[in-house]
N, C-alpha and C positions, 0 to 999 in steps of 0.2 A: 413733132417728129413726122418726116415722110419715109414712106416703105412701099412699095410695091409686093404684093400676094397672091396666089394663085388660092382658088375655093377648091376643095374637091371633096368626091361623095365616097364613103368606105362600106360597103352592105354590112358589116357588123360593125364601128366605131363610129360611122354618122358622117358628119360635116368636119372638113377639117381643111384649116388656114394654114399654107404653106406661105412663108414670107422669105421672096427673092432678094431681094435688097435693102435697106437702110442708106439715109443721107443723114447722115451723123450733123451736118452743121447747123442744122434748124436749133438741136440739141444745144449743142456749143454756143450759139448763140443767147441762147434763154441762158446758161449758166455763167456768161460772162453780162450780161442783160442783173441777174442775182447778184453776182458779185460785184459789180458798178454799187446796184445799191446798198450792199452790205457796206462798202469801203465811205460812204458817203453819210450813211447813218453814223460810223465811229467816228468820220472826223467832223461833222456834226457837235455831238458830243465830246471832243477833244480827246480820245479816246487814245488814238494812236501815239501819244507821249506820255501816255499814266507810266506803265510798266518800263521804259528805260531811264524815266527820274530813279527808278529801284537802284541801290548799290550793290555791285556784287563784291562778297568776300576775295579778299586776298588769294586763300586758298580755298579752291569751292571740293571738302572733303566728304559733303553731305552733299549729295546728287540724289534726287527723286525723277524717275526717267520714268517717262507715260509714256505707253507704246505698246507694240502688238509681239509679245518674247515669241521668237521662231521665226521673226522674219530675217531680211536681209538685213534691211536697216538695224533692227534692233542689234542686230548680230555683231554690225560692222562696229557700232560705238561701244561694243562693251568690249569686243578684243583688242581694238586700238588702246582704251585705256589701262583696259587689266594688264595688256601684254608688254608697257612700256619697260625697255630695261631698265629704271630706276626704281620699279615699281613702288609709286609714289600709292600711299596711304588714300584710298579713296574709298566709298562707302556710297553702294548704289542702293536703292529702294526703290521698289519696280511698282506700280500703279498699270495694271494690264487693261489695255484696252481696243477696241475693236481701230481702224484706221480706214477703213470702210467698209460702205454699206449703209442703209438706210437709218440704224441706231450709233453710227461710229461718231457722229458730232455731239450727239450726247452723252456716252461715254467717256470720249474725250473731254470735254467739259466738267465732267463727275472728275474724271482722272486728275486733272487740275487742280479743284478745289480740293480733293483728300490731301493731296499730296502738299496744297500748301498750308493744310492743317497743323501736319506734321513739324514745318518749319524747317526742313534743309535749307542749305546755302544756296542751291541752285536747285531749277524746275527744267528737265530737258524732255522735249516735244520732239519725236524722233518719227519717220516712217522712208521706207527708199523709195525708189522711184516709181514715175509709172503716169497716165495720160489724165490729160485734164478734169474727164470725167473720176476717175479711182480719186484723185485730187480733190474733189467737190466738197467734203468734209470740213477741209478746213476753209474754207469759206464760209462755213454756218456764223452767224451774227451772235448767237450764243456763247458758241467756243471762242470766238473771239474778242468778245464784252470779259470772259472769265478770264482770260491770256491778260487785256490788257488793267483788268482790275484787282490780280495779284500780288498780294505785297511781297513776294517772293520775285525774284528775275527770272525771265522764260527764255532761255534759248529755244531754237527750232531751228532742227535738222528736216528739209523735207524734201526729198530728193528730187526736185525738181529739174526740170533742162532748164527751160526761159523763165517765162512769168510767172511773180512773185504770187505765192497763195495771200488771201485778207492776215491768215495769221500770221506770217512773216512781218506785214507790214505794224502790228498789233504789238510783235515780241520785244524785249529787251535788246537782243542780239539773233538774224537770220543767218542761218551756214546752209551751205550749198547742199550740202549733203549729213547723214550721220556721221560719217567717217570725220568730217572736217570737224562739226560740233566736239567731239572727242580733242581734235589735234586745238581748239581752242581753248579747253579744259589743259591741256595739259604741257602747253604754253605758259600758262600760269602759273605751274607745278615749276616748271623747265626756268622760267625767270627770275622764282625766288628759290631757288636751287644754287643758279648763278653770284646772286647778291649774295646767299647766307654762304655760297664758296669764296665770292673776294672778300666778305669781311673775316673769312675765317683766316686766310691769306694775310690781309691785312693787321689783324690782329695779331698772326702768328709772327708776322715784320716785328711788329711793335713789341712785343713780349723778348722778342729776343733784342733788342735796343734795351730795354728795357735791366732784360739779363746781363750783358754785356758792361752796360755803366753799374751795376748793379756790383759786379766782380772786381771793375777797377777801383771802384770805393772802398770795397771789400780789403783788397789787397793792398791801397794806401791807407788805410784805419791800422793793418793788420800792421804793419812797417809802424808806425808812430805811436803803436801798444807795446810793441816789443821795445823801440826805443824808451819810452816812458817807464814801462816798468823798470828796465834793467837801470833807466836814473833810481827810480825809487827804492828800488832793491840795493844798490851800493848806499844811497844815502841812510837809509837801514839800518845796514851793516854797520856804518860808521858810528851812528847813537848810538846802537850793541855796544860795540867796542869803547865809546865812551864812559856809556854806565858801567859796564865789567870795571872797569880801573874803578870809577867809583866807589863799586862796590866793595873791591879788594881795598882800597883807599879807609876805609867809614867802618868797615864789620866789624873791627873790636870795637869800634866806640861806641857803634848804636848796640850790640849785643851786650858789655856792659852796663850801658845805659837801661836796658830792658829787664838784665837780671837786678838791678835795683831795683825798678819799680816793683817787679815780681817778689822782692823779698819787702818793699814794705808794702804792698797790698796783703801778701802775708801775714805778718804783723796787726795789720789793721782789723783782717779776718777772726785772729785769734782773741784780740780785746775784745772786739765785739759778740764775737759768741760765748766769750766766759762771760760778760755782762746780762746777755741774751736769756744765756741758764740759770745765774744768780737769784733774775726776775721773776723766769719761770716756776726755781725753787719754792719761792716765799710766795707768789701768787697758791703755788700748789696746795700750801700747808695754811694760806687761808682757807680757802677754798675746802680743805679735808675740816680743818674745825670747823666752820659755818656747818658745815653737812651734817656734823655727830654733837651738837648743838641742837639743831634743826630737826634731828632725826628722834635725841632724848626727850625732846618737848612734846615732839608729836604721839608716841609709844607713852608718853604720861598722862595725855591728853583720852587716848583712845582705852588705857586700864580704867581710867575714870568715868567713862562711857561705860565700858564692860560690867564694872562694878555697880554703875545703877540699874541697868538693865537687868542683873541679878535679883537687885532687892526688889525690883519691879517683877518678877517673872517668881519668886520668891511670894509675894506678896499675895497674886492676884491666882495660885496655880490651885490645881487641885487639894490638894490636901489643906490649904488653908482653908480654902470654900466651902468644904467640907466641914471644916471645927465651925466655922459661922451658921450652920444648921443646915448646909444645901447636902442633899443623895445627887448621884450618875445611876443615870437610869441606862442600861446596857440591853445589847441583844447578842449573842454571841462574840463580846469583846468589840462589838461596836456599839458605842457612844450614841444613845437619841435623844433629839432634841425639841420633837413632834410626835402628837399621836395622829400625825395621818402617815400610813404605813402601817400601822401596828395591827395586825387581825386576832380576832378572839379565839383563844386557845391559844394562842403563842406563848413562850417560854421565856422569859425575860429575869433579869436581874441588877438590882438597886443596892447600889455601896454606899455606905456610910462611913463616918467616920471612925466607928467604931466595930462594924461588922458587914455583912452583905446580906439581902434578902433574896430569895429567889421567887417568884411569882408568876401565877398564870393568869392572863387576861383573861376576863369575863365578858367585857363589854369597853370597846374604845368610841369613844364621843369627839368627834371634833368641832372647836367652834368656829359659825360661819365666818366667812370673808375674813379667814385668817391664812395670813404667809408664811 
């Protein structure tokens, strides 16, 4: 840099450098001297055709725009797009970033990579105008290594007059301006707008072709239904009126014929159910003798049981036990059968067969290991 300055002395502030002039081209020089070799390291590298191999969607409805919100630039591309009258369905995501100054190439670069994290359809580099130095940014070899190593498509809007910035030559697609970036965005919109209006055109032709043959089949089916039925309908008609006579023709004969079979299916009916009954009679009146047969045997069976169980019950009860020389040893009208239970002093009594004793225990002894 050349400048021209004057020195001068301030009794309280000191020494101070007043600078008259500036030659800017020394300047310009060294920054197009940078950008030489910025543009020669990427194509070095093959660098300036990564990012336009990239495809861009149809419709780019996801837009991620890097840029500095509040400028001009920024401003111009989002009112061109927002404000079109078709207002086409678009979806901006702002990635904020400086566009110059000392940290604006790294930012931008940040800006980039976020943005094509995210994965929109399109990445738009946006900033307006202004002189080669405000410009310098996008010449960083950074920002434009990131531009052209995005898998995402980069437009760049950078409002330039003349010559192209490194990242223009690095992007997908360079527009003049932000303004234009927007009108190329929305050219896209504008073109398949057109096509999805002629085919809707076209298709609305054909549907109605479509309708049209559609009516006149209609209408000649509709003509050869009527004539068909109404054959089929008189020929109808005509079997009716055939069977009717028939019918008047034949009714006594088959009705006749009917009340025959009905009087001897009758007949048949009546043979058969007096036979029916006959059987069932005689089956009945076996049936009731087996029973009172069967029932005498059993009731003679069962007094002869009765009657031994008597003599046996007879036999073995009390009273005869009693003439064989055995006593019932009691305790208040119960029956014992053991002396464990009995305590001394209790009141007891022993029936015989000929009398009862009454007794008081003295001493009850039981013998061991007895049950």
């Amino acid at each position: 840099m050349v400048f021209s300055a004057r020195i001068q002395f301030h009794e309280r502030y000191g020494l101070a450098l007043h600078i008259d002039r500036i030659d800017l081209r020394f300047m310009l020089g060294e920054l197009e001297r940078r950008r030489q070799i910025t543009i020669a390291r990427l194509n070095d590298i093959g660098a300036t055709e990564w990012n336009r191999k990239m495809t861009v969607p149809t419709l780019t409805q996801h837009i991620a725009l890097v840029g500095s919100p509040g400028t001009s630039g920024f401003r111009d591309f989002c009112t061109k797009l927002i404000e079109h009258p078709n207002h086409f369905r678009v979806r901006i995501k702002v990635y904020q970033s400086s566009v110059q100054g000392l940290t604006a190439a790294e930012e931008l670069a940040a800006g980039i990579r976020e943005a094509e994290a995210s994965q929109p359809d399109l990445i738009v580099l946006v900033r307006g105008g202004g002189g080669k130095l405000d410009l310098d940014a996008f010449n960083d070899f950074e920002l434009c290594l990131a531009i052209a190593q995005s898998s995402i498509p980069v437009w760049t809007g950078i409002g330039h007059e003349s010559d192209l910035v490194v990242a223009d030559l690095v992007a997908h697609s360079a527009w003049k301006t932000p303004t234009e970036v927007a009108v190329g965005v929305l050219q896209r919109f504008e073109k398949v707008a057109l096509e999805v209006e002629g085919y809707g055109a076209q298709l609305q032709y054909l549907a109605q072709i479509w309708t049209d043959t559609r009516n006149r089949e209609f209408k000649s089916h509709r003509k050869l239904i009527g004539s068909a039925s109404r054959n089929v309908l008189n020929r109808q008609q005509l079997e009716l009126q055939n069977l009717s006579r028939l019918v008047q023709l034949h009714a006594g004969t088959l009705l006749e014929r009917h009340k025959q079979m009905l009087r001897e299916v009758r007949r048949t009916a009546v043979r058969s159910s007096t036979y029916y009954l006959q059987n069932a009679n005689r089956d009945l009146r076996n049936c009731n003798q087996r029973l009172c047969t069967a029932a005498f045997h059993h009731l003679a069976e069962k007094k002869l049981t009765l009657a031994h169980f008597k003599r046996t019950l007879t036999a073995i009860g009390p009273e005869k036990t009693m003439q064989r020389g055995f006593m019932i040893l009691e305790r208040n009208g119960e029956v014992l059968s053991r002396v464990s239970g009995i305590e001394e002093g209790e009141q007891l009594n022993i029936k015989a067969v000929d009398g009862q004793l009454d007794v008081t225990v003295d001493r009850a002894t039981s013998r061991p290991n007895s049950s």
